[in-house]
GUNUNU-85630 format. One line per 10 residues: number of its first residue (from 1); their letters; for each residue x, y, z of C-alpha. Coordinates in steps of 0.001 Angstrom, whole numbers. Each point is the difference from the previous one (the first is absolute). Layout:
BEGIN
NUM	a	X:Y:Z; ...
This chain:
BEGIN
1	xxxxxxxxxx	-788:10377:18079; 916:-912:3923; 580:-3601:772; -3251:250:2169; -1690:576:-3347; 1402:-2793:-1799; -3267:-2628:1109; -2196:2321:-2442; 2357:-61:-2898; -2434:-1569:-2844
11	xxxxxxxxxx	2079:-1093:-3030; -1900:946:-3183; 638:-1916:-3529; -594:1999:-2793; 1942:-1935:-2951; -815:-3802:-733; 2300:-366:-2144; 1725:-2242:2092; -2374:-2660:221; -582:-413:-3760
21	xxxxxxxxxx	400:-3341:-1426; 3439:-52:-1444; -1243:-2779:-3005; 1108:227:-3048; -3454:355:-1378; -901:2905:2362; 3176:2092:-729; -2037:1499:-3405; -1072:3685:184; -3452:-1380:-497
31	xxxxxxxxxx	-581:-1910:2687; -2146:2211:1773; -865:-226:3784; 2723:1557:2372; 2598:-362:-2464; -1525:2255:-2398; 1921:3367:1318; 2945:-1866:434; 595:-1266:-3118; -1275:3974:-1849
41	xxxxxxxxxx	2851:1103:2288; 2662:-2885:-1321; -786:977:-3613; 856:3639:528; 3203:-484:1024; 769:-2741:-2555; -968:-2598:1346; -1870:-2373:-2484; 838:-3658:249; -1777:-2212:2462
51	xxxxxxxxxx	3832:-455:1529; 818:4202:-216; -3822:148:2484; 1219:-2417:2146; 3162:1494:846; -2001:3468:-348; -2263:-1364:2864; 2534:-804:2015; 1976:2908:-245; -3387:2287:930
61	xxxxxxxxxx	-177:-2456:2684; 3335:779:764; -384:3727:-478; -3506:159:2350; 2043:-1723:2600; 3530:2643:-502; -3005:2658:1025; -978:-1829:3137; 3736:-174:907; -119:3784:-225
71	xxxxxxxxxx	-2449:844:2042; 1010:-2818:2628; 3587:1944:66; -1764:3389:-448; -2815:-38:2256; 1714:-930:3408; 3420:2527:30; -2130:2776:-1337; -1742:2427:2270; -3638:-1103:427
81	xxxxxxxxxx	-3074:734:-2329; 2004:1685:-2569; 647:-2886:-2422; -2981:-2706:-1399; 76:-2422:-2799; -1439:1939:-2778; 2441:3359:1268; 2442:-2490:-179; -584:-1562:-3290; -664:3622:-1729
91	xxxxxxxxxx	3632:1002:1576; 1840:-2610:-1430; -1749:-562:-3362; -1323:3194:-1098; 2356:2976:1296; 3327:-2191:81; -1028:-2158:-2568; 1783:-3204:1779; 3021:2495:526; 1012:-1285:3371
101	xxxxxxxxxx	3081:2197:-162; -2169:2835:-97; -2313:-1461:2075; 3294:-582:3265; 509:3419:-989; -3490:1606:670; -281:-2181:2981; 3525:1206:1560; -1086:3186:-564; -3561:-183:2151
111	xxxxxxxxxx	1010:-975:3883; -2974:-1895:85; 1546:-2427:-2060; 3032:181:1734; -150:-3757:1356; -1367:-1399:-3334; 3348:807:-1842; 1941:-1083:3077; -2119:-3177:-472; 790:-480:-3159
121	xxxxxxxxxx	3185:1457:-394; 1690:-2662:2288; 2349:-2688:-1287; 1116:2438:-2919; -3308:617:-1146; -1110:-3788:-622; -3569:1088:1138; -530:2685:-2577; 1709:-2148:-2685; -2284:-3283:670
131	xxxxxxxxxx	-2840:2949:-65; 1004:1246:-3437; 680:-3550:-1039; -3388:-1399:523; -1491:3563:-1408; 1761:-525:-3306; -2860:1500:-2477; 867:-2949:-2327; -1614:-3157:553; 3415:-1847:-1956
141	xxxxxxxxxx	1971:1366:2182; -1465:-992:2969; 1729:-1961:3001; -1451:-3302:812; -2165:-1198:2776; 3173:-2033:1214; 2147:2397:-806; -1797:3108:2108; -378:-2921:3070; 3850:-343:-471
151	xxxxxxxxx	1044:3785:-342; 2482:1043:3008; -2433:2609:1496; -2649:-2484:904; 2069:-2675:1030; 2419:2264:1679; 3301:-1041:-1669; 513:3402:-1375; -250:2148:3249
């Protein structure tokens, strides 16, 4: 993308997660409505009491949000047209498996990615750590809201 591109950028929502009602009655797994895939996903990973989904939804909320961090960093210091969202996603997920060790790695390796891990890699690494951070596969484990807004990369303490 070219800055003179950036009046056609159409954001696209594909997960409503976020806007579920966060009630105590609607954290069940049979609540139906927009919560139903939600909660299916919160029970396979353990999650099974109305207080385990509502940390589960905000930790996918959390997660969805790590991935458009990504492609925010990975999108503009990466040559153009060779990176989208689901590329993106499939990179980090499925051949790294949330490996962003191996992920710097691959990226070093490809000059096309060049400014990416340069990116990234400044301050020590704090912007692939808060990436790996917020990627954490498990939803207990997962940073805060607060705690992501407060991480050194984004408020630039760290760099």
């Amino acid at each position: 993308m070219v800055d003179k591109d950036v009046a056609y950028l159409v954001p696209r929502v594909h997960d409503l997660a976020f806007s579920i009602d966060i009630q105590m009655s609607s954290l069940e797994e049979n609540s139906g409505g927009l919560s139903e895939g939600l909660w299916r996903r919160a029970k396979s990973t353990g999650a099974f009491s109305p207080m385990e989904n509502m940390a589960f939804g905000i930790a996918d909320d959390i997660y969805g949000a790590s991935l458009l961090f990504a492609y925010l960093d990975f999108i503009p210091f990466c040559e153009a047209e060779i990176m989208d969202r689901h590329s993106l996603q499939r990179l980090l997920e499925s051949t790294f498996k949330l490996d962003l060790g191996a992920a710097r790695e691959y990226c070093l390796a490809d000059d096309r990615f060049l400014e990416v891990v340069k990116f990234l890699d400044v301050g020590d690494g704090v912007g692939w750590e808060l990436v790996h951070t917020v990627l954490n596969p498990d939803f207990r484990n997962k940073p805060s809201v607060e705690a992501v807004m407060n991480h050194g990369f984004l408020t630039g303490v760290l760099l």
